[in-house]
GUNUFI-238830 format. One record per atom (N, C-alpha, C): residue in one letter; x, y, z. Coordinates in steps of 0.2 Angstrom, whole numbers, plus 5000, padded with zeros to 4 digits. Atoms other than C-alpha are relative to their C-alpha. Example, Ala and Ser with C-alpha at 12.3 -4.5 7.8 and 13.67 -1.06 7.14 Angstrom:
# residues 2
A500449945000
A506249785039
A500450065000
S499649944999
S506849955036
S499650055003
***
This chain:
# residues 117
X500549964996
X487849194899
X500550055004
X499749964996
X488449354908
X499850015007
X500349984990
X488149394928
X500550075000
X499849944997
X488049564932
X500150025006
X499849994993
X489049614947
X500450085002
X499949914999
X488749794954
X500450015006
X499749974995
X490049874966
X500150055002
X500149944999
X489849984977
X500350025008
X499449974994
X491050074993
X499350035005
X500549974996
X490050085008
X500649995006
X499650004995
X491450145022
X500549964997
X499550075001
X492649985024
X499849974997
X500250055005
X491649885015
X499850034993
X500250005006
X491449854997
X499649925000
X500550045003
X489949774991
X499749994994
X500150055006
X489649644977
X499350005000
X500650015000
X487949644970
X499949984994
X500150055007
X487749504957
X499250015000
X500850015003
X485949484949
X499949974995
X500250045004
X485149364941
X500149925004
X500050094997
X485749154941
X500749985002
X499150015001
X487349104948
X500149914999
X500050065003
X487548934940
X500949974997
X499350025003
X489048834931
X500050074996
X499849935004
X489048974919
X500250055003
X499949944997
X488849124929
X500649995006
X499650054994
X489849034945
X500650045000
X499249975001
X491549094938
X500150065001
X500149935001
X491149264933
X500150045007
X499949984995
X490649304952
X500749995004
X499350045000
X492349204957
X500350044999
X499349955000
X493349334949
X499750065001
X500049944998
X492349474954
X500250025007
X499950014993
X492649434972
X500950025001
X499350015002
X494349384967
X500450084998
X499849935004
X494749564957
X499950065006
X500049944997
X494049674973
X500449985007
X499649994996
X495149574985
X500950015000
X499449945003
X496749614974
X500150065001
X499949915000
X496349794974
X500150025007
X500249994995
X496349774993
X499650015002
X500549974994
X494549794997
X499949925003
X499750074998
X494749645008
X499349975005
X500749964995
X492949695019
X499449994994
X500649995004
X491649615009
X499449985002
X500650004999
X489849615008
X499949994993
X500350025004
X488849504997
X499349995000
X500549995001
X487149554991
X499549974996
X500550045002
X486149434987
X499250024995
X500649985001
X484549514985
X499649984993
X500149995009
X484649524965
X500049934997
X500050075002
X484949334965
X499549964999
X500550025003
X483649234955
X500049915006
X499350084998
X484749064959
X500549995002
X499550054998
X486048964966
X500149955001
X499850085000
X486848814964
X500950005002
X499350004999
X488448734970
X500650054996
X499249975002
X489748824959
X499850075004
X500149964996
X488948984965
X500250015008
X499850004993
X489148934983
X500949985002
X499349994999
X490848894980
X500450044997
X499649945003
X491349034973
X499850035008
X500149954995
X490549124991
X500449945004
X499650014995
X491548995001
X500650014998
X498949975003
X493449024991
X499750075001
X499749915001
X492949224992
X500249985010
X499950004993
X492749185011
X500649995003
X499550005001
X494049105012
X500750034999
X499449965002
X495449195004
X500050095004
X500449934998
X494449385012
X500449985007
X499650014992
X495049295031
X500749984999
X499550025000
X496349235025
X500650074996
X499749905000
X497049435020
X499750015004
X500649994992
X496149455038
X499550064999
X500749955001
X494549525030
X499850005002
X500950064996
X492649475034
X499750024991
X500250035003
X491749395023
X499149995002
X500650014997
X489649415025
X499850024995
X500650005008
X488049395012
X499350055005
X501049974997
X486349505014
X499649944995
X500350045001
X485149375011
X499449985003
X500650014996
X483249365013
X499649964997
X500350045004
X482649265000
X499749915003
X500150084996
X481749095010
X500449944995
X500150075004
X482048964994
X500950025002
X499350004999
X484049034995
X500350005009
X499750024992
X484249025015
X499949945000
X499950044999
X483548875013
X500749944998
X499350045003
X485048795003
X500650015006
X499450004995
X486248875016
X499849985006
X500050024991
X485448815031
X499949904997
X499950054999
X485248635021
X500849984998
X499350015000
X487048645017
X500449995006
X499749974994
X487448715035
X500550034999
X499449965003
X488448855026
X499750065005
X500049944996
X487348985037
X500349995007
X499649994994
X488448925051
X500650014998
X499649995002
X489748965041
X500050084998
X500049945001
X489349135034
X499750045006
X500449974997
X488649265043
X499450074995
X500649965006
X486949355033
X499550005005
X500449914996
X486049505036
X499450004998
X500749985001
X484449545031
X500050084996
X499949965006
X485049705023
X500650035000
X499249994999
X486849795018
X499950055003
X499949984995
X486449925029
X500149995007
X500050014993
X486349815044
X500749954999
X499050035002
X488249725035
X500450045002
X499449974999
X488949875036
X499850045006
X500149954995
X488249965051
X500649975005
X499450024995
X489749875062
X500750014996
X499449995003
X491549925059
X500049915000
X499850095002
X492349745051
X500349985007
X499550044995
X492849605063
X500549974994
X499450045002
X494649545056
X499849955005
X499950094999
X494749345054
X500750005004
X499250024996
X495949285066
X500549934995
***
């Protein structure tokens, strides 16, 4: 199965916008497209959920390794995110005290990035 992952330059930020299920299959795919846009140096990301059907654990660990490695090249790492059945998952995980998620990628990118300490 393939997962479509649209990118698009807004300022500082570059923004991922997967679509569809991100599952064992799909999981990976986003993993390396996170992975591929912080090689290039865009280090400032925003992850657009919107398009997202689904998510299961590998998906979610593919958004905590991008976060991860994005602070750790002293990016930021933030999802837009409004869907209730997927905030649920991250508020029962307690990953939305982890992430920080918008409500839309204009209100991700309306602030110059905070660099991770």
């Amino acid at each position: 199965m393939h997962l479509q992952v649209d990118i698009d330059r807004r300022g500082d930020y570059t923004v991922l916008q997967p679509q569809g299920e991100i599952d064992f299959a799909t999981g990976p795919q986003l993993k390396d497209a996170i992975t591929e846009s912080l090689v290039a140096g865009d280090v400032h990301l925003v992850i657009d959920l919107l398009k997202v059907d689904f998510i299961e654990s590998t998906g979610l660990g593919a958004l905590i390794g991008g976060r991860r490695r994005a602070h750790g090249l002293k990016g930021s790492f933030s999802l837009v995110c409004t869907e209730e059945q997927m905030l649920k998952i991250f508020r029962i995980t307690g990953l939305d005290k982890v992430f920080t998620i918008h409500d839309t990628v204009d209100e991700a990118v309306a602030e110059p990035p905070i660099l991770a300490s």
